[in-house]
ROKOLLUM-642137 format. One record per residue (C-alpha): residue number from 1; x, y, z; residue in one letter. Coordinates in Angstrom, 3 decimals. Example, Ala and Ser with C-alpha at 12.3 -4.5 7.8 and 13.67 -1.06 7.14 Angstrom:
2
ATOM   resi         px         py         pz   resn
ATOM      1     12.300     -4.500      7.800      A
ATOM      2     13.670     -1.060      7.140      S
REM end
This chain:
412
ATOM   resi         px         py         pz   resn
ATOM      1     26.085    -23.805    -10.930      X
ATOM      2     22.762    -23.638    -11.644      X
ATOM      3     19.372    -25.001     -9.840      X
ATOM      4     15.939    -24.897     -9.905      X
ATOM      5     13.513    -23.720     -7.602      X
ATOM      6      9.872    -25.391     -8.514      X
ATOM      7      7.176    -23.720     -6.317      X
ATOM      8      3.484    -25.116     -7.205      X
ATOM      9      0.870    -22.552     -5.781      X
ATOM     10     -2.482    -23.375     -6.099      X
ATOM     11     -4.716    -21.019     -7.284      X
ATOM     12     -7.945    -20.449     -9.336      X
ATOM     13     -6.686    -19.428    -12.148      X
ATOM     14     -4.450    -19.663    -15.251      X
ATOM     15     -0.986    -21.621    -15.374      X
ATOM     16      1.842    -19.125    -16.055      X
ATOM     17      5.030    -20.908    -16.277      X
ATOM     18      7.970    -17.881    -15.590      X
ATOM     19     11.467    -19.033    -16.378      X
ATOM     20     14.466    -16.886    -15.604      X
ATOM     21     17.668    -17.946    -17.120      X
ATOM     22     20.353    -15.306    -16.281      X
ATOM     23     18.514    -12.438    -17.731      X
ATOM     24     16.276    -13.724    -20.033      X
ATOM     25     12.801    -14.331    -19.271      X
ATOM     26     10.036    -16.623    -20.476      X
ATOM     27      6.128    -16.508    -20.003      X
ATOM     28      3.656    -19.097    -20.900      X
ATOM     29      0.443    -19.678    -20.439      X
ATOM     30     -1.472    -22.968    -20.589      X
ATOM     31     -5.185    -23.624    -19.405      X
ATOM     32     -4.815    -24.918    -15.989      X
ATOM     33     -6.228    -24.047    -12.107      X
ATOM     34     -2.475    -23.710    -10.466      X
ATOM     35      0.236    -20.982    -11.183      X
ATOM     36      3.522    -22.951    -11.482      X
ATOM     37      6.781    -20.643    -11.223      X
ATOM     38      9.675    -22.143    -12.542      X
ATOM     39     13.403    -20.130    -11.972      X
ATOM     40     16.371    -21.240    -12.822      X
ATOM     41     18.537    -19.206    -10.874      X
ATOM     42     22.347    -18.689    -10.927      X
ATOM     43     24.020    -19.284     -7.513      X
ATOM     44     27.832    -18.831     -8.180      X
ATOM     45     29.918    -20.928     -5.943      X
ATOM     46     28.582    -20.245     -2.569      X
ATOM     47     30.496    -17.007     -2.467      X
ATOM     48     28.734    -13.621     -1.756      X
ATOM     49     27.224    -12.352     -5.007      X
ATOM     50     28.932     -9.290     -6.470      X
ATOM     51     27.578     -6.297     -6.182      X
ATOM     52     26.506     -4.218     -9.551      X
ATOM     53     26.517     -0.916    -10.181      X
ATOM     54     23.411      1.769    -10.294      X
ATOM     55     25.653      4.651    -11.990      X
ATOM     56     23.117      6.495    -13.458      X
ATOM     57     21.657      7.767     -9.861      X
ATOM     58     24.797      9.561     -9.247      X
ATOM     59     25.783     10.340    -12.793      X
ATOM     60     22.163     12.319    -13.562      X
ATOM     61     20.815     14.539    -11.981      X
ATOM     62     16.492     15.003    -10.837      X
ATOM     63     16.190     17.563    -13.634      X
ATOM     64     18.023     14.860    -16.524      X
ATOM     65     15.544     12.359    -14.988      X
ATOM     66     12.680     14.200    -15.548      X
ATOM     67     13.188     15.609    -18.466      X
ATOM     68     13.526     12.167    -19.847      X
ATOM     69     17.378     11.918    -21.071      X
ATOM     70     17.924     10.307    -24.291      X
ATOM     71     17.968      6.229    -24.161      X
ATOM     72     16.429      5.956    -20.617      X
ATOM     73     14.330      2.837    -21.597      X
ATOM     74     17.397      0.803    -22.513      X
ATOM     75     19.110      1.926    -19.568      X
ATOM     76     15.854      0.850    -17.874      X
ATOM     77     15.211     -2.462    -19.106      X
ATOM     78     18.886     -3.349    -18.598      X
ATOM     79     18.790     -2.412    -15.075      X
ATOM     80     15.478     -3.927    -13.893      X
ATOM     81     16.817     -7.686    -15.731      X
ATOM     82     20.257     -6.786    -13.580      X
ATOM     83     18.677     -6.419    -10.244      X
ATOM     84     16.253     -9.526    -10.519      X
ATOM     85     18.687    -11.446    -11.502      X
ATOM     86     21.148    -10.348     -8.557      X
ATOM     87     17.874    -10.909     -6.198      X
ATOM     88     17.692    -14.496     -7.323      X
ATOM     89     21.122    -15.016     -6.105      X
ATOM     90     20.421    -14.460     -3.223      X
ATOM     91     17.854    -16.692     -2.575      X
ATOM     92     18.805    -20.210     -0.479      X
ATOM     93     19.474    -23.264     -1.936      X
ATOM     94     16.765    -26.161     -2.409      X
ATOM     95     17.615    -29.582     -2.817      X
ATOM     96     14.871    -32.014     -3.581      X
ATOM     97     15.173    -35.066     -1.436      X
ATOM     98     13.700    -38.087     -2.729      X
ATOM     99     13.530    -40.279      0.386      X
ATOM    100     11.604    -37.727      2.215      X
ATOM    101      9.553    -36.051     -1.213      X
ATOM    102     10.378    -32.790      0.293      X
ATOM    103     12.813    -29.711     -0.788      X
ATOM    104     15.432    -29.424      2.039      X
ATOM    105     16.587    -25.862      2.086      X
ATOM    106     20.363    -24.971      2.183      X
ATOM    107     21.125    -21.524      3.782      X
ATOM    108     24.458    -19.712      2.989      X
ATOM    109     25.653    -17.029      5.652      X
ATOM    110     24.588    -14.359      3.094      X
ATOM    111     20.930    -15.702      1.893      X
ATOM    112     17.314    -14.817      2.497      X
ATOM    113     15.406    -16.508      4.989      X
ATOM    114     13.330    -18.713      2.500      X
ATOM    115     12.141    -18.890     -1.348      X
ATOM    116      8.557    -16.695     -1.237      X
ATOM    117      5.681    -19.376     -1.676      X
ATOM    118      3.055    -16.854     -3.121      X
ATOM    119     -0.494    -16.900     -4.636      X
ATOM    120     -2.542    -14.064     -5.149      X
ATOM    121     -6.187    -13.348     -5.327      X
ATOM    122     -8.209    -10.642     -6.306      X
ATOM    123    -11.027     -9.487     -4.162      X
ATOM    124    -13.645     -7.128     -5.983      X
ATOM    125    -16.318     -4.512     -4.871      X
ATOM    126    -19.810     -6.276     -4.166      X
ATOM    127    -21.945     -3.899     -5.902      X
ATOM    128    -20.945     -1.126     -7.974      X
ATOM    129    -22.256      2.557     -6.907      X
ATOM    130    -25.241      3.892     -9.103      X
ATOM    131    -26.215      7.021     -9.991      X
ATOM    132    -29.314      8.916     -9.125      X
ATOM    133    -31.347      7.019    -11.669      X
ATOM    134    -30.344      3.514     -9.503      X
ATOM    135    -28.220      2.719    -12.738      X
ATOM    136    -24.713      0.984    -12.157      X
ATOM    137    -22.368      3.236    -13.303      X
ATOM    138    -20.315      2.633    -16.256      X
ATOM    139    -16.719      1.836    -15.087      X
ATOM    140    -13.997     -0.921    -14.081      X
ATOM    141    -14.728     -2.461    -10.800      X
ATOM    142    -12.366     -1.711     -8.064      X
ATOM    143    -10.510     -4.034     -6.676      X
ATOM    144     -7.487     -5.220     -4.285      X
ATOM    145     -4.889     -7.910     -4.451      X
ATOM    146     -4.328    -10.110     -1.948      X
ATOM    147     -1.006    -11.362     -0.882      X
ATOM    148     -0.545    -15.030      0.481      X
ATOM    149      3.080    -15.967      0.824      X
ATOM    150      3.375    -18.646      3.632      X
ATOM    151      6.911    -19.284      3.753      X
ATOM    152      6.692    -15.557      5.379      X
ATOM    153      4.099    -16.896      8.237      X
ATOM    154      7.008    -19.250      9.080      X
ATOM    155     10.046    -17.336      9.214      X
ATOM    156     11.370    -17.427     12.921      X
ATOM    157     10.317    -15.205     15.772      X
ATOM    158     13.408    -13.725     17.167      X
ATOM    159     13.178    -11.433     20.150      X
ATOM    160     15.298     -8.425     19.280      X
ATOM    161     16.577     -6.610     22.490      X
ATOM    162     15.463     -2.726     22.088      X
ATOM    163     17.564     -0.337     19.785      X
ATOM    164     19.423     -3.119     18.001      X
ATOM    165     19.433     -2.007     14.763      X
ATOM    166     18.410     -5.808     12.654      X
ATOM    167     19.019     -4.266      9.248      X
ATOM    168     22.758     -3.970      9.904      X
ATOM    169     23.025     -6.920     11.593      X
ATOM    170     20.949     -9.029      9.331      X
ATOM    171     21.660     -7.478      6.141      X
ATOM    172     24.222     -5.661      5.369      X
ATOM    173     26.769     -6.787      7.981      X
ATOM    174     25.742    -10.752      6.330      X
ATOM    175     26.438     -9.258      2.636      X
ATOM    176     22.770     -9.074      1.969      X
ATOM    177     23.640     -6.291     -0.416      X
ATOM    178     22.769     -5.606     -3.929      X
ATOM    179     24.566     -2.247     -4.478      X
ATOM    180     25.699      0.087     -2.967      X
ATOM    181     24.013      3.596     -4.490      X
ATOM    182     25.554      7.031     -4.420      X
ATOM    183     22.691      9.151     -4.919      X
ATOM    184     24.903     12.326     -6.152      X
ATOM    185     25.100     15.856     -5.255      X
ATOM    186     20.727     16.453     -5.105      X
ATOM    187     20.297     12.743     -3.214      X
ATOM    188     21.091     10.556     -0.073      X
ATOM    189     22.816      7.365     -0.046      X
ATOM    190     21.721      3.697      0.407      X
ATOM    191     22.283      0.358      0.605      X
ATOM    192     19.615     -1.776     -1.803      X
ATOM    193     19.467     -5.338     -1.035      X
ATOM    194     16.758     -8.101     -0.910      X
ATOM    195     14.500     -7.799      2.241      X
ATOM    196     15.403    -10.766      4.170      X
ATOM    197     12.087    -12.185      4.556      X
ATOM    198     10.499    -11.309      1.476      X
ATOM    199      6.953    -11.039      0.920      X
ATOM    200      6.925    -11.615     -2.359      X
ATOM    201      9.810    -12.191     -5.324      X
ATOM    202     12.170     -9.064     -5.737      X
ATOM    203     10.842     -7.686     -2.675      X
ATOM    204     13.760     -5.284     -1.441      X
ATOM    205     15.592     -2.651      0.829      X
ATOM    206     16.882      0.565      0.480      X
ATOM    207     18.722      1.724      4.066      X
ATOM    208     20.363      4.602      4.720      X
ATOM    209     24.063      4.862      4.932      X
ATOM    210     23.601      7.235      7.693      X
ATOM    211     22.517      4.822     10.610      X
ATOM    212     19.870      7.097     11.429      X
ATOM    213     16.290      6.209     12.776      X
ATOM    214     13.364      5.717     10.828      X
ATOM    215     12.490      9.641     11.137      X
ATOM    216     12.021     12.465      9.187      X
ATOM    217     11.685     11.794      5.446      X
ATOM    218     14.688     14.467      3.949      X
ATOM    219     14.497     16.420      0.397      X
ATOM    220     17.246     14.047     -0.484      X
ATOM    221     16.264     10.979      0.514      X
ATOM    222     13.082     11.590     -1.487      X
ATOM    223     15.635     12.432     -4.708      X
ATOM    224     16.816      9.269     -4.461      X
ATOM    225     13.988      7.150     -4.634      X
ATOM    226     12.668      9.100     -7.180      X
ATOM    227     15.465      8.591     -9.348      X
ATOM    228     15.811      4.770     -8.653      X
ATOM    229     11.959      4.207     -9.217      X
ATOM    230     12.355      5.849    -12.708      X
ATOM    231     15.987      4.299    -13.424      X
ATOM    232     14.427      0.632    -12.701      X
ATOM    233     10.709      0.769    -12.760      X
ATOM    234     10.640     -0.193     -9.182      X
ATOM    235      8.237      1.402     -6.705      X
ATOM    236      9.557      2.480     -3.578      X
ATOM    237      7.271      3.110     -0.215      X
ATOM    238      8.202      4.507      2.929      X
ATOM    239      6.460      3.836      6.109      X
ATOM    240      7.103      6.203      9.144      X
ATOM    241      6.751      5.209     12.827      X
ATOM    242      2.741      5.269     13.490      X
ATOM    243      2.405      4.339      9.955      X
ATOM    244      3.239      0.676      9.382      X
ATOM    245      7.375      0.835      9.903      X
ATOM    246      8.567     -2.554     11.551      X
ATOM    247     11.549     -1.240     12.216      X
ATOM    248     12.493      2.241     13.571      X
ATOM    249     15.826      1.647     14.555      X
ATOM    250     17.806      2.871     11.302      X
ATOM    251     16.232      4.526      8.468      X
ATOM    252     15.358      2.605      5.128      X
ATOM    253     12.520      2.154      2.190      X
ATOM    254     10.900     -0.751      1.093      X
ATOM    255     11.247     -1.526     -2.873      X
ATOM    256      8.541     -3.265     -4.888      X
ATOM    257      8.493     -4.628     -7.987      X
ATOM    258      5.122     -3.981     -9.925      X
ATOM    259      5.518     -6.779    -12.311      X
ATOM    260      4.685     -9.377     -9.414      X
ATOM    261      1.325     -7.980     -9.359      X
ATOM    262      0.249    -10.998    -11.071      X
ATOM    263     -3.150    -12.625    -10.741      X
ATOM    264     -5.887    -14.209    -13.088      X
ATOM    265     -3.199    -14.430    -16.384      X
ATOM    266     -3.168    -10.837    -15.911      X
ATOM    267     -0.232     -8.272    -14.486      X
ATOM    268     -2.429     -5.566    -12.662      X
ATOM    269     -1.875     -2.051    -11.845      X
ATOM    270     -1.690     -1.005     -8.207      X
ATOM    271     -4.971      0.476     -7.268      X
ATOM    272     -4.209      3.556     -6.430      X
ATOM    273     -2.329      3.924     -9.774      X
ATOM    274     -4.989      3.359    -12.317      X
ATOM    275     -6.447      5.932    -13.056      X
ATOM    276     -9.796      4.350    -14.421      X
ATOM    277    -10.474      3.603    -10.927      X
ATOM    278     -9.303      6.627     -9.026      X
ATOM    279    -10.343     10.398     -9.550      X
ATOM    280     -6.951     12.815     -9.559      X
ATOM    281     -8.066     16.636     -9.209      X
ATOM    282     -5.717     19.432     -9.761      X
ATOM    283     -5.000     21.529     -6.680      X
ATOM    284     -2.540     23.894     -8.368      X
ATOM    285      1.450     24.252     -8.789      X
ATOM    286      1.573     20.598    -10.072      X
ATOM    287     -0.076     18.647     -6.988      X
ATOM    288     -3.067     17.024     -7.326      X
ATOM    289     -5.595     15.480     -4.342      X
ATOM    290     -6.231     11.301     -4.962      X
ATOM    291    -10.085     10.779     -4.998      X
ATOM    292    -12.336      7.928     -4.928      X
ATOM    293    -10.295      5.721     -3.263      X
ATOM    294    -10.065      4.609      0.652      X
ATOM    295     -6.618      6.120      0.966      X
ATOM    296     -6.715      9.899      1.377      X
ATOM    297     -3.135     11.283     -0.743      X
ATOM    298     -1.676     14.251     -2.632      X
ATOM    299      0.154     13.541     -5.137      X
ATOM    300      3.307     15.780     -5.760      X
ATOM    301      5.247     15.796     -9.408      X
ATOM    302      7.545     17.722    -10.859      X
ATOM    303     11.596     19.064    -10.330      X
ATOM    304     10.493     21.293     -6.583      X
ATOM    305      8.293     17.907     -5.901      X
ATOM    306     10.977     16.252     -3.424      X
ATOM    307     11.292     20.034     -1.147      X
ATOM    308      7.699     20.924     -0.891      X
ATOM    309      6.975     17.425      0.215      X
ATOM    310      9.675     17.533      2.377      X
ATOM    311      8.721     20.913      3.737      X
ATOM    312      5.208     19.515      3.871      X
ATOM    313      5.817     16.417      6.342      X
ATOM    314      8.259     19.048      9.069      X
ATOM    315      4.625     21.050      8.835      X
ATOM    316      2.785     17.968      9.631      X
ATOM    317      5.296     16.468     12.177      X
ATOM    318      5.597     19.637     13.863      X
ATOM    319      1.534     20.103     14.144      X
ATOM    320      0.238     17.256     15.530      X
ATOM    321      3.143     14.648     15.088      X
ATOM    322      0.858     12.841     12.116      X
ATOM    323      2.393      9.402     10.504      X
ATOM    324      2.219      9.251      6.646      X
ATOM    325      3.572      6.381      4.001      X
ATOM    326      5.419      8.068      1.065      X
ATOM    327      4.813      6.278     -1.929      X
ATOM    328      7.482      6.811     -5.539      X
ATOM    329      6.323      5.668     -8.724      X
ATOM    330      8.637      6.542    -11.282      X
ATOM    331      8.325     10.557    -11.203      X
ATOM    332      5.239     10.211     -8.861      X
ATOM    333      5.564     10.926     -5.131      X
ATOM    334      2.058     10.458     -3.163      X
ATOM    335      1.874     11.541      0.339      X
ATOM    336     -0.782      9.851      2.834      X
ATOM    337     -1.468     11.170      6.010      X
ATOM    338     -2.559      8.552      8.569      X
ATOM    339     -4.529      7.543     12.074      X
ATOM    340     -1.947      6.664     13.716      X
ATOM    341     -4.756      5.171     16.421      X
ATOM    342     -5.924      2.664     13.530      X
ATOM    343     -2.455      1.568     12.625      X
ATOM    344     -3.339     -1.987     12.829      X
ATOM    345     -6.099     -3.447     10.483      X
ATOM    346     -8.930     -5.462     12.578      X
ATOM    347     -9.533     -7.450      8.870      X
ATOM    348     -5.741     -8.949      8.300      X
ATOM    349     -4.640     -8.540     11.791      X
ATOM    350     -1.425     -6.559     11.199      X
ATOM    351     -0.222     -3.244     10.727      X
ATOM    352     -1.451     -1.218      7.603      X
ATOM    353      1.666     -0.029      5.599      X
ATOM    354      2.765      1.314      1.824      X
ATOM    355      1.804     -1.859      0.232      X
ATOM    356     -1.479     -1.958      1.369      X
ATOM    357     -2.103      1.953      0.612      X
ATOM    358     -0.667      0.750     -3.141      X
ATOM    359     -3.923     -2.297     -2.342      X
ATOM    360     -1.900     -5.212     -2.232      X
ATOM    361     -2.564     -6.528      1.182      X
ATOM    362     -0.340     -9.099      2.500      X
ATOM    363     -2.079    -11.686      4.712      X
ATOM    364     -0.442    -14.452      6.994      X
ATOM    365     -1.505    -16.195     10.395      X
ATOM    366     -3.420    -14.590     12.634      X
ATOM    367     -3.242    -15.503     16.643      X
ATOM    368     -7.236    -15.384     18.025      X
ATOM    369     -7.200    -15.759     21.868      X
ATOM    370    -10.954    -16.094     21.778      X
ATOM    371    -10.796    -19.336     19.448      X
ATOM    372     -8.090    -20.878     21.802      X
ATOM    373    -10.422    -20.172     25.069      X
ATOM    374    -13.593    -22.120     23.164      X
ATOM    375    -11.157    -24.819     22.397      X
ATOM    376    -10.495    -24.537     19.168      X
ATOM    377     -6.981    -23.561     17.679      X
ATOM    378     -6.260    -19.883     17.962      X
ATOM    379     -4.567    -19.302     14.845      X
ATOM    380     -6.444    -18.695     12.352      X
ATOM    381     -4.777    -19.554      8.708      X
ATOM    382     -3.398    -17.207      6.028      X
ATOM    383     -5.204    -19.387      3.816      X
ATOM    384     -8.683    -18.912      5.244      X
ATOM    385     -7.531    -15.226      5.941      X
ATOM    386     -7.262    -14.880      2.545      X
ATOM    387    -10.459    -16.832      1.235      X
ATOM    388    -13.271    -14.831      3.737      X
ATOM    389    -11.662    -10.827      3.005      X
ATOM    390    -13.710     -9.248      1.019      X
ATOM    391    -13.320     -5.626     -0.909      X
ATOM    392    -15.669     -3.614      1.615      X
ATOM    393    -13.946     -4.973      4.749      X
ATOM    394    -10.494     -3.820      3.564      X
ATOM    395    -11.669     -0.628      2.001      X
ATOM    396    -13.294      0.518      5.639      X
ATOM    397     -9.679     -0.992      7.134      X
ATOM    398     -7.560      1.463      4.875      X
ATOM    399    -10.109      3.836      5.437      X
ATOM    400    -10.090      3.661      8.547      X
ATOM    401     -6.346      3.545      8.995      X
ATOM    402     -5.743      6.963      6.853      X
ATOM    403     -6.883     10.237      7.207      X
ATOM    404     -8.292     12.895      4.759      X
ATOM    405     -6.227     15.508      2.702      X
ATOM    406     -8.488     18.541      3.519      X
ATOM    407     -6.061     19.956      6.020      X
ATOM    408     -2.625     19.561      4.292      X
ATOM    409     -3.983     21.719      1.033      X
ATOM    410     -3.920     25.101      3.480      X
ATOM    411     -0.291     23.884      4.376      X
ATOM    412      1.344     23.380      0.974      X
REM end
């Protein structure tokens, strides 16, 4: 059976018409102010979707990653079409009712919460620096993307009683799973699924196997994601307790797909990825320190990468108990040390996690006591969240919310 899912976002910008039919995909682009996202999506017969397998984690080792085995791109690109269009299954039905003009949504036992209703904005620096000479100097203007998806803001608001561990119950006990990956003899293994209330399309899991607590980061774990970035061109971003984690009760990563980074006609590059933009300066035996950019991080590469990381966050937990967001991007691993006193962000009124580091910054509702006490209505709007953040408020928020690398280079 197939269906389609029409989701009209307005935005200032561009039409880009994206249709998915089983693995094929379509982009085009016709002078308009609104983003229209059409998917036609393939929903089987209201059984669970299959799951597919990811053999190349456990069949290759990190040194055949890295050393960039013969044919990886095709093996790539014929992964990355797989998992969206597994991800799409999962997604509930949507019926269009006439009588009532609106989509009714039809959840199976197994499906995500909702169908992501996203737009996307990008919020630039005021005033570029100058140099000593008060000339502007010569160089892209940085920038963030922000995240508006407000099926998200209206997800229910379930009170969990403490230690139940959601991600078993809600995902993989439901069938909420994509595959299940073996990450070999050098890596850990996961479940990878679609997050249940996704922030954005492809937005996914990867939880441990080993119903652990969202603790220590391990030399495999960090294998893994490493080789599943690479294998898929997914990013992967891990957010420790202090640092933006949701939920601590069993151990997982969040998966991102850097293709949705989609705003003005234009797919962007995460911030803290493009290297126009950033500064990255050599600190010896292939690590290097992120500069000019709010997020302090050192970025690690290379086949010892995943154990000196490793080694580096027991150092850090051990000192002064310091949260950190690991981020994986394809070969990549980037540590950040945080505050964990400046977890939450005054500016979008929720925790700062991997995402935001990347500078995508999801924004949603926001509850204002103050406004209800005046008389007015205390939530203020994703919406108008969205429309008043500028670049220098979030930078000083991530800024705030992260620490600087100085002290982990005498611990490496």
């Amino acid at each position: 059976m197939v269906k389609i899912i029409l989701s009209i976002i307005i935005h200032d910008c561009d039409i880009s018409i994206y249709t998915f039919v089983r693995n094929k995909e379509y982009n085009k682009n016709i002078d308009k102010k609104y983003i229209i996202r059409i998917i036609f999506i393939y929903m089987g017969e209201g059984n669970i979707p299959e799951l597919i397998e990811l053999k190349a984690i456990k069949e290759k080792n990190l040194g055949a990653i890295l050393d960039s085995f013969v044919g990886n791109w095709k093996l790539i690109n014929y992964y990355k079409t797989l998992i969206r269009k597994k991800w799409e299954e999962f997604l509930p039905k949507e019926i269009y009712d006439e009588k009532t003009r609106t989509f009714q949504t039809i959840h199976e036992g197994w499906s995500m919460a909702y169908v992501p209703r996203v737009s996307k904005r990008k919020t630039i620096i005021e005033r570029m620096p100058r140099d000593r000479n008060g000339i502007e100097k010569q160089a892209n203007w940085p920038y963030f993307i922000l995240l508006l998806n407000n099926a998200r803001d209206n997800r229910p608001q379930e009170k969990v009683p403490e230690g139940e561990d959601l991600l078993q119950k809600n995902n993989i006990d439901k069938g909420l799973v994509i595959s299940k990956i073996d990450g070999g003899a050098d890596g850990s293994d996961f479940y990878f699924g679609p997050n249940i209330y996704p922030y954005d399309f492809y937005a996914s899991l990867l939880i441990s196997k080993d119903k652990r607590p969202q603790g220590r980061v391990m030399k495999e774990d960090i294998v893994t994601w490493i080789k599943f970035s690479f294998l898929t061109d997914f990013s992967v971003f891990f957010n420790s307790v202090g640092a933006g984690a949701s939920r601590t009760e069993r151990f997982h990563a969040q998966v991102v797909d850097p293709d949705t980074l989609n705003c003005e006609n234009k797919i962007w590059e995460y911030p803290i990825k493009n290297e126009n933009l950033v500064e990255r300066v050599s600190v010896g035996n292939g690590v290097r320190e992120l500069r000019n950019y709010p997020a302090g991080a050192l970025i690690f590469s290379g086949k010892e990468a995943p154990g000196r990381v490793s080694n580096l966050i027991e150092k850090i937990e051990n000192i002064n108990n310091t949260p950190y967001n690991i981020l994986v991007d394809g070969t990549e691993i980037y540590l950040i040390p945080r505050n964990r006193a400046r977890e939450k962000s005054d500016c979008i009124g929720k925790n700062v996690g991997g995402l935001e580091c990347f500078g995508e910054i999801p924004v949603g509702n926001i509850e204002e006591p103050l406004l209800g006490q005046a008389g007015y209505d205390k939530i203020v709007h994703g919406e108008d969240v969205s429309s008043y953040l500028k670049y220098g408020i979030i930078c000083d928020n991530i800024s705030a919310a992260c620490m600087s690398t100085n002290w982990l280079l005498d611990l490496i």
